[in-house]
N, C-alpha and C positions, 0 to 999 in steps of 0.2 A: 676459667679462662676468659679473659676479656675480647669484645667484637674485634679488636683492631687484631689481636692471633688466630681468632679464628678465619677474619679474612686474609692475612697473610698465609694461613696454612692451608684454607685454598687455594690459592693462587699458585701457592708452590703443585698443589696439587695436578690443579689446569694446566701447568709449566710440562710436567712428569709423563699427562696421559693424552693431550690432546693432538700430538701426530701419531702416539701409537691408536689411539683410538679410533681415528682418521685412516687409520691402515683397514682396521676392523670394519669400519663403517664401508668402504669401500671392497673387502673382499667379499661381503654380504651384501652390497647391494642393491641386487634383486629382492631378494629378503625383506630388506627392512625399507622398501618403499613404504615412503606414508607415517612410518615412526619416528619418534624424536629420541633422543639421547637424553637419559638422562642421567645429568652429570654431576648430580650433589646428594645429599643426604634428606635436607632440604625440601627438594623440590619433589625427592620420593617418598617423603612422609605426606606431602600434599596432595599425592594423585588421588583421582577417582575412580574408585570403584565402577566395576563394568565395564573398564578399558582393555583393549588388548595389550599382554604385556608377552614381550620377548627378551630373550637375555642371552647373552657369550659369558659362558663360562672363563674365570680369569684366570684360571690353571692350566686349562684342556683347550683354549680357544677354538672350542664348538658352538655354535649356537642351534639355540634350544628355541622351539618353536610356541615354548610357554601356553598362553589359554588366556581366558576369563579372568580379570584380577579382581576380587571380591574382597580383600581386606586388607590393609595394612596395621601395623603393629611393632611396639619395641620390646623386649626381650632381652635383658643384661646389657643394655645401654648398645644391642644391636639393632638393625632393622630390617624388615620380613615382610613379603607381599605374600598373601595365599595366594594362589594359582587356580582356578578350575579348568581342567580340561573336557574337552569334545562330552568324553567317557564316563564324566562328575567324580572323576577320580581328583584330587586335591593333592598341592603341593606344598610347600614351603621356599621362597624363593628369597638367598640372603642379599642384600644392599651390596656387602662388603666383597661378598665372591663370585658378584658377577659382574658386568656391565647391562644394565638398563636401557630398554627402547620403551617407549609406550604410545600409543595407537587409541585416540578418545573415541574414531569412528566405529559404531557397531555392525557401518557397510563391512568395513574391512572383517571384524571380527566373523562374522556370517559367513566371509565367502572362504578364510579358512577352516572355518566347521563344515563348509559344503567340501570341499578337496577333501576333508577325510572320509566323508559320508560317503566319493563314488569311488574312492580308496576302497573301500569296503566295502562297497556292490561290486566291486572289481573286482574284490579277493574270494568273491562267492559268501559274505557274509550274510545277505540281506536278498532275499528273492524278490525280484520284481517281476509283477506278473499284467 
């Protein structure tokens, strides 16, 4: 495919999502203070590592409070962020079936590992003495 279709077929693309996306971006918010959209393919194979990443499911339009993003990756001409969470439990997080935030500050990223950490001095998991 030549540059001039693939920029035409984003554009159709930015045409397609960027008031509904704009609906999203606004019903979260709160959320996603501080995170940015990301809106290409492109620009999500270039992130880096160590950013917070959040994403809306494009089926379930939930969003998902993602983690640590430690790797990116293609996989049959798809593309996939690893996830680490809080827990060191790992995700897989796809390009295609989500919508993308990402967050370079590791201020931000800290102070949602701290909500879950009094989450769970709060739930009696962790004794402080």
């Amino acid at each position: 495919m030549n540059e001039r279709l693939l920029e035409i077929d984003h554009d159709i693309n930015n045409l397609i999502t960027d008031n509904y996306i704009n609906i999203l971006i606004n019903k979260y918010k709160v959320e996603l203070d501080n995170y940015i959209y990301i809106n290409n393919v492109i620009a999500f194979s270039l992130l880096v590592p160590k950013g917070s990443i959040k994403y809306i499911n494009k089926y379930n339009l939930d969003l998902r409070y993602g983690g640590l993003l430690i790797k990116i990756y293609n996989k049959n001409n798809k593309w996939y962020g690893i996830v680490k969470k809080y827990n060191n439990k790992r995700y897989n997080v796809s390009f295609e079936n989500n919508y993308i935030f990402y967050n370079e500050s590791k201020s931000n990223l800290i102070n949602s590992w701290g909500k879950y950490f009094l989450n769970d001095i709060e739930s009696g998991k962790y004794i402080i003495t």
